[in-house]
Each structure stands twice: as structure tokens, then as C-alpha cells.
C-alpha positions in Angstrom: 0.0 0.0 0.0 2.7 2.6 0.7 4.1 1.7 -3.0 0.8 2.7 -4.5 0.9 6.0 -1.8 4.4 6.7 -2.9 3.6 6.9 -6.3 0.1 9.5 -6.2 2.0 11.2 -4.2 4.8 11.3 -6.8 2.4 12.2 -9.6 0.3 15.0 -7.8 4.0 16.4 -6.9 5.2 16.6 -10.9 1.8 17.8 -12.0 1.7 21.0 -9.1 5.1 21.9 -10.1 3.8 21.6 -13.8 0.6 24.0 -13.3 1.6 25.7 -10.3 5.4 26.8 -10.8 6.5 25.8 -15.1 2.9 27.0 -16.3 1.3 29.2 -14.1 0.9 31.9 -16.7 -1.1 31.0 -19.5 0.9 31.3 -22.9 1.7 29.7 -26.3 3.2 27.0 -26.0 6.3 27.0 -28.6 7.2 23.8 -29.9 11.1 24.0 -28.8 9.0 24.1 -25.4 7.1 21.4 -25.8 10.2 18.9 -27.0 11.7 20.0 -23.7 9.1 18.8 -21.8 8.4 15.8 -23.7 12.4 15.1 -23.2 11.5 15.4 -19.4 8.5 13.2 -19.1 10.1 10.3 -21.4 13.0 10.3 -18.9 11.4 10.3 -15.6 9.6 7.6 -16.7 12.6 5.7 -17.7 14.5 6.4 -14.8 10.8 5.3 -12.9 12.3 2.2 -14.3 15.2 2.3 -12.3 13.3 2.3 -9.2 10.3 -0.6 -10.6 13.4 -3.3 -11.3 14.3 -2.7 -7.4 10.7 -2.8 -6.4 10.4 -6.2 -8.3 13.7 -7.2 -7.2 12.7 -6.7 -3.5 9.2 -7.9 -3.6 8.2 -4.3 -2.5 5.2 -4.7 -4.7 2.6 -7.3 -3.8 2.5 -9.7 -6.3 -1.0 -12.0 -6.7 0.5 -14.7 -8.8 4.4 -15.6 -8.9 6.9 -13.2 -7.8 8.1 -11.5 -10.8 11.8 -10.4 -11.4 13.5 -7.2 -11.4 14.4 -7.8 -15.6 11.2 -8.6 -16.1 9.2 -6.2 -14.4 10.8 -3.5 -16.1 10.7 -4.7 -19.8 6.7 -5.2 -18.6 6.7 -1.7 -17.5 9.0 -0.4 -20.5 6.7 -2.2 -22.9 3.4 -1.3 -21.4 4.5 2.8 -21.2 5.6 2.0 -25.0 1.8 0.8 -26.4 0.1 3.4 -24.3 2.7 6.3 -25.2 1.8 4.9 -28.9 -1.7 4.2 -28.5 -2.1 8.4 -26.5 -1.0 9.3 -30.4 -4.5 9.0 -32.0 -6.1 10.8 -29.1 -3.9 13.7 -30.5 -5.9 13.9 -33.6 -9.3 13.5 -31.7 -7.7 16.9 -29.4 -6.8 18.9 -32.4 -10.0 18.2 -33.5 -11.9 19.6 -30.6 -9.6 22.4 -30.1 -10.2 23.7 -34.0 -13.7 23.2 -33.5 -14.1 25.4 -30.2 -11.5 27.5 -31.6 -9.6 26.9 -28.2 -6.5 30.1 -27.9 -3.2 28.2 -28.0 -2.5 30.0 -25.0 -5.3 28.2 -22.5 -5.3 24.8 -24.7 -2.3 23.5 -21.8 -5.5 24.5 -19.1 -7.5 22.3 -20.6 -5.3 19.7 -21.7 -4.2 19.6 -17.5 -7.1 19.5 -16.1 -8.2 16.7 -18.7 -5.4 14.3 -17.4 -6.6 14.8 -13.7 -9.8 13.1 -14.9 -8.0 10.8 -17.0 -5.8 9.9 -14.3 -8.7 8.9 -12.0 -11.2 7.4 -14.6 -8.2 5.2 -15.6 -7.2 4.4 -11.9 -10.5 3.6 -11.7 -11.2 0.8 -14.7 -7.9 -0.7 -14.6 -8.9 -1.3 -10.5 -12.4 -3.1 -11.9 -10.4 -4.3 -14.8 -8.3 -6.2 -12.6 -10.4 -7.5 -10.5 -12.7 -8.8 -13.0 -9.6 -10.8 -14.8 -8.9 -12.2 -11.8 -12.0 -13.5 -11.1 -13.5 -14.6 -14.5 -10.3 -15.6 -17.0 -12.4 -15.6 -20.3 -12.8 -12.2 -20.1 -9.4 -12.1 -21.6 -11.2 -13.0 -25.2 -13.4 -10.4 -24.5 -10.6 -8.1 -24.2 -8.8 -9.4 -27.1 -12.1 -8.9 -29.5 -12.3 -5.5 -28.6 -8.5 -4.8 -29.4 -9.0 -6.8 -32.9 -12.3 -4.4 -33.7 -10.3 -1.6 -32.5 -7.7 -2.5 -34.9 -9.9 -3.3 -38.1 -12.0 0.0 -37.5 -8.5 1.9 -37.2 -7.7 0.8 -40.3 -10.7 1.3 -42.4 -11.6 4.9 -41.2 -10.9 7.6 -43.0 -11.5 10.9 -41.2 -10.6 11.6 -37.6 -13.2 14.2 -37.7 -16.0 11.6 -37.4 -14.6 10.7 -33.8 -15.7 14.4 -32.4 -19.7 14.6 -32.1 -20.0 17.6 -30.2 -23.7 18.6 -30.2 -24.2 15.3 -29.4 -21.8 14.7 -26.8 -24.1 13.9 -23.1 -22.3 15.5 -21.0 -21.9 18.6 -22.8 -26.0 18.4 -23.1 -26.2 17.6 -19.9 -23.9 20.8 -18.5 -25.9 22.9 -21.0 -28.9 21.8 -18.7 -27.3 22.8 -15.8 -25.7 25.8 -16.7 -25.6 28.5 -18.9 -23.1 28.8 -21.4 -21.4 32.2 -22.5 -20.5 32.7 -26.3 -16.7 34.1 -26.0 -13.7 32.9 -23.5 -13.1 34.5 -20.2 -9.1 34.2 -19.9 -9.0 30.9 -18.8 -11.9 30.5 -16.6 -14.3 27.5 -16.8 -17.3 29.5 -14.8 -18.4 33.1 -14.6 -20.4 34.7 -12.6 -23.7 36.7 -14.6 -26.1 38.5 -12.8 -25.4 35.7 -9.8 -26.0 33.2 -12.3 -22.9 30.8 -12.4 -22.2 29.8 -16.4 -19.7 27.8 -18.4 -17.4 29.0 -20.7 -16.5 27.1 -23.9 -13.3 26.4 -22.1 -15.4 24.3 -20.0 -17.4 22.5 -22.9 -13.8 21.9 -24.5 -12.8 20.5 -21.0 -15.9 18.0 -21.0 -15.5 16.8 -24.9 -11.5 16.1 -24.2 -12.8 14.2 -21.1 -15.3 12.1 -22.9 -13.1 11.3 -25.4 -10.6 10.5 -23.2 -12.9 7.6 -21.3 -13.6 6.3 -25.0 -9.8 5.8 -25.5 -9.3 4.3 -22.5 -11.9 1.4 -23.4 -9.0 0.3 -26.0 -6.1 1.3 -24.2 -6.7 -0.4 -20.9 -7.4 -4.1 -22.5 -4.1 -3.2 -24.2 -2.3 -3.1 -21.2 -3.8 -5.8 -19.9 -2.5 -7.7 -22.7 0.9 -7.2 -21.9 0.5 -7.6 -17.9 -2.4 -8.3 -15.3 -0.4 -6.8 -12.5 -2.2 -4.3 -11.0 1.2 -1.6 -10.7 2.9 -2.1 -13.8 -0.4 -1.5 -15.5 -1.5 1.7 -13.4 2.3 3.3 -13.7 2.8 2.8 -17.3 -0.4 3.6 -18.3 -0.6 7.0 -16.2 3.3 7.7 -17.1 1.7 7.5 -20.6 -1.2 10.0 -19.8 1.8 12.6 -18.3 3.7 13.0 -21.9 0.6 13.4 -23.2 -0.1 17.3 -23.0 3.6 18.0 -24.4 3.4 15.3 -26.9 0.3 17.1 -28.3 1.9 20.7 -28.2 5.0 18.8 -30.4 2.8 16.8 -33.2 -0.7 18.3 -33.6 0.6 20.3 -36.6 2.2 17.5 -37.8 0.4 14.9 -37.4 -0.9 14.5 -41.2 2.5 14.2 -42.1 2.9 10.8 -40.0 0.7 9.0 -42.7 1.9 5.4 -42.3 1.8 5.8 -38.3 -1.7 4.6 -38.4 -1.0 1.4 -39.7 1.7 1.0 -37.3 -1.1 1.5 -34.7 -3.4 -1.0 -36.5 -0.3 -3.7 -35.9 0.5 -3.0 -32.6 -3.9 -3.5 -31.4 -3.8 -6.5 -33.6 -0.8 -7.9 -32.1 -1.8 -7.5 -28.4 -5.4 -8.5 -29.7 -4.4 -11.8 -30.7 -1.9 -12.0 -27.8 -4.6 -11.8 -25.3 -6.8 -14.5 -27.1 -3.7 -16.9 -26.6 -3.1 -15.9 -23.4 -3.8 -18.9 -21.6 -2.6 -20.9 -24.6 1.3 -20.0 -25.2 3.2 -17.7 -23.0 5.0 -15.4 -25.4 8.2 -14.0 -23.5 8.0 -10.6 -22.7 10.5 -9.2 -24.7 8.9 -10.2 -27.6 6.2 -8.0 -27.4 8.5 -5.2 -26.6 10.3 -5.8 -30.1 6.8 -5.8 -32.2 5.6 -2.7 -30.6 9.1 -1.0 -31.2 9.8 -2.1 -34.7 6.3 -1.3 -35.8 6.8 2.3 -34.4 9.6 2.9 -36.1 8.2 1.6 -39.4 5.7 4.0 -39.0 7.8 6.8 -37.8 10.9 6.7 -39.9 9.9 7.0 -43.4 7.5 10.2 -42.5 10.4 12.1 -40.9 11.7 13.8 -44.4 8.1 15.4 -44.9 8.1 16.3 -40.9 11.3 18.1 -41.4 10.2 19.8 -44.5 7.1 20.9 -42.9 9.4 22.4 -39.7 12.4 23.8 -42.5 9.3 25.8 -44.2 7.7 26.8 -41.0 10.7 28.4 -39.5 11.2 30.1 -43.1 8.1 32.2 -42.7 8.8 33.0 -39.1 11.8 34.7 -40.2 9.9 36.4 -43.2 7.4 37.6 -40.6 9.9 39.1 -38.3 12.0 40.8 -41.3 9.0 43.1 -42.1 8.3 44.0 -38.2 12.2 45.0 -38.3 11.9 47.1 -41.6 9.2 49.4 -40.0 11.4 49.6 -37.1 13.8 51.1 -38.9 11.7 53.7 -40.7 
């Protein structure tokens, strides 16, 4: 139990210091900023490594079947953070999505995108706790769980536009809040509620907040039988998976305007739910080693990854191009 206190207490500490000391102004988030912090989640969680190989090594970690090694728990944890960290990717597109619809400011989309991991941090703590229980109790929910992955992976592969994920108008929670609540037509900084003649309403930052949320708990219904593809222990799952959710927000600041440029990453995606798909199905039929799984997952990222790069670095050489023409004009009037 103190392991699992340890480790909240670990991630409320990195997201104050995120909101409360890094971000407490709201601003646009460059993306030389946003590689920065995506270089510092990717290595705490590594280095989290570290610390679950002596956890494992110890038996620090209550263990329901047999004790699992040090080497082992962390190529589990390394390749569980790895589908998760790939998996988080197509939520991106779902994010842009929302934010171009609401016509969120660059400047309060890290608000939203913050406040929408708290709730994803505790919906997914949440189902991964009944998810877990539930495997342990009934094994053949495993095929269950392996059909849903397979789906997952034949749908990913025959849609077409990311835009048909985003309903908002028929979103029920954002109905429901419009019950509740009045909602104003322009931002307020980057307040969710405002007070109007005493009456407390939402601000579209809020309705943004809800859709992101929503979204977010429809991922996580193909994402969590991912994980538990890979491992049914109850830590390795939660830490991965939430280590995951963390890059998330910087992640989105580095590839949402490239994201169409990564045109074979889907099918990487498609690969890597089919493999864990059929991996859960044989489950209790061969016992793939675990390394394995970590080399699929890798080598069909980087087959998805590596031949986009030349158009990703085109796009960035032409972007920085007409930064610099925009300032040269700026410097000309200066001068007159």
C-alpha cells in the first residue's frame, strides 16, 4: 500500500510543479518548449524504471501470482508505457479536433489539456482497478478483451476521417452541463465559470474541458485491455499507463501540426492493437516471453515513424522560413 501512496503522491507532486510553478501563466506553448518537456517526461519515466526493477527485485510490490523479477518487471513496465505512449497518439488527432472546432487560444489549450489528465488519471485508476479484478475472477474475459482490441484494430484501419470521432452537439455530457448551466458565447481568460447576474455559467473552455474528457474515457476502453495484454499486474499496469497520460499534453503541443505528415503511423497502430489483440486471445494458450512484445511494438513504431520524418522536417524547415519572413517586415518598420 505505501508503493501505490508513494507513487500518487509522486504524480500530484510533478503535476503541481507543472501547473503551479512551469505553467502558471497561461501562454503559447512553442514547440522547442514542448520537446523540452516531452524530453523530461520520457526520462522520468525511464528512470521510474530504475526504481520498478528494485521494487520487483525486492518484492516491495505485492505480487497475486508468482513473484516476478527485477528484468522482467521492467521490460513489462517499459513495454506497457511504450503501447500506451503509442496508443495516446491518435487521441492527439481527436484533441486537435476539438480544439479547432471550439477555436480553443493556443494559450489556455495546456489548461484544458491539465485539467483533462486529472480526470483521466482517475477514470483510468479507476477501470484498470475493476479491470483487474474482474480478470482475476473470470479468466475468459481475456477474449473479451482481445475482441475489442482486434475491432479496434480493423476500425482503425478502415476509417478515413478523424473528424467523425468528435460529435459535439451530441456529446451527453456537454448536453447535460448545457442543462445545468448557462453557457457564454466568448472565452473568459481561462476561466471555466463566470459569474452573470449571480448566475454561475460555463465558458466554452469548459465545454472543451468535457469533450476532451469524454473522449478521453472512450480511448481508454481500447487502451486499458491493451495493457492488460501485456501484464495483469495491478502496478505495472497503473504506472505505465498513467506515465503515458503525463507525456501526453507536451506530446500534443510537439505533433498536432504534424500529425498528417505521419501518414503510415496509423497502420503502425493498426499492428500493434492487432498484435496485443491476438496476444490476449492466446493468453492462456502460449506464453509469449515478454520481450517479444516489446520488439513488435518498437519495430512497428519505427516503421511507422521513420519514413515520415523527411516530410516532418520539411514541414518544420518551411515553417521556421516564414517565421523569419514575418519578423523581417516587423524589423523594416522599425527602422523607418
Amino acid at each position: 500500500m505505501l508503493i501505490w501512496i508513494g507513487f500518487l503522491v509522486l504524480v500530484a507532486a510533478l503535476l503541481a510543479l507543472d501547473l503551479g510553478v512551469f505553467n502558471k501563466d497561461s501562454h503559447t506553448i512553442s514547440a522547442k518548449e514542448a520537446l523540452r518537456w516531452t524530453g523530461v517526461w520520457v526520462t522520468v519515466s525511464l528512470l521510474f524504471s530504475i526504481f520498478i526493477y528494485f521494487a520487483y527485485e525486492n518484492h516491495w510490490v505485492h505480487e497475486d501470482g508468482a513473484p516476478m523479477s527485477g528484468q522482467k518487471a521492467v521490460i513489462t513496465y517499459l513495454t506497457g508505457y511504450l503501447v500506451e505512449q503509442s496508443l495516446s497518439v491518435d487521441n492527439i488527432f481527436v484533441i486537435a479536433v476539438i480544439f479547432t472546432y471550439f477555436r480553443i487560444p493556443q494559450k489556455y489549450q495546456h489548461r484544458v489539456l491539465f485539467w483533462g489528465i486529472i480526470g483521466a488519471v482517475l477514470f483510468r485508476g479507476l477501470m484498470i482497478v475493476v479491470g483487474s479484478a474482474l480478470l482475476h475472477r473470470f479468466s475468459w474475459i481475456t477474449y473479451i478483451f482481445g475482441a475489442i482490441l482486434l475491432y479496434t484494430s480493423y476500425r482503425m484501419l478502415t476509417q478515413k476521417d478523424h473528424d467523425e470521432d468528435v460529435e459535439v452537439d451530441k456529446n451527453p455530457l456537454v448536453v447535460l452541463a448545457k442543462r445545468f448551466f448557462p453557457v457564454t458565447d466568448q472565452f473568459h481568460g481561462e476561466k471555466f465559470f463566470i459569474k452573470i447576474d449571480h448566475v454561475t455559467a460555463a465558458t466554452p473552455l469548459f465545454i472543451a474541458l468535457l469533450v476532451v474528457e469524454t473522449t478521453d474515457i472512450l480511448f481508454a476502453f481500447d487502451s486499458i485491455p491493451a495493457i492488460f495484454a501485456i501484464t495483469t499486474d495491478p502496478f505495472l499496469v497503473f504506472t505505465s499507463n498513467i506515465f503515458a497520460i503525463l507525456g501526453l499534453r507536451s506530446l500534443y503541443f510537439v505533433l498536432a501540426s504534424m500529425l498528417d505528415k505521419f501518414q503510415y503511423l496509423r497502420y503502425s497502430l493498426v499492428v500493434i492493437l492487432a498484435f496485443v489483440g491476438i496476444k490476449m486471445c492466446l493468453v492462456h494458450h502460449i506464453d509469449l516471453p515478454e520481450w517479444l512484445s516489446l520488439a513488435v511494438i518498437a519495430v512497428s513504431l519505427a516503421a511507422g515513424i521513420l519514413p515520415s520524418l523527411p516530410a516532418v522536417l520539411q514541414q518544420r524547415r518551411e515553417e521556421a522560413k516564414n517565421s523569419i519572413r514575418e519578423v523581417e517586415p516587423e524589423k523594416a518598420e522599425e527602422g523607418i
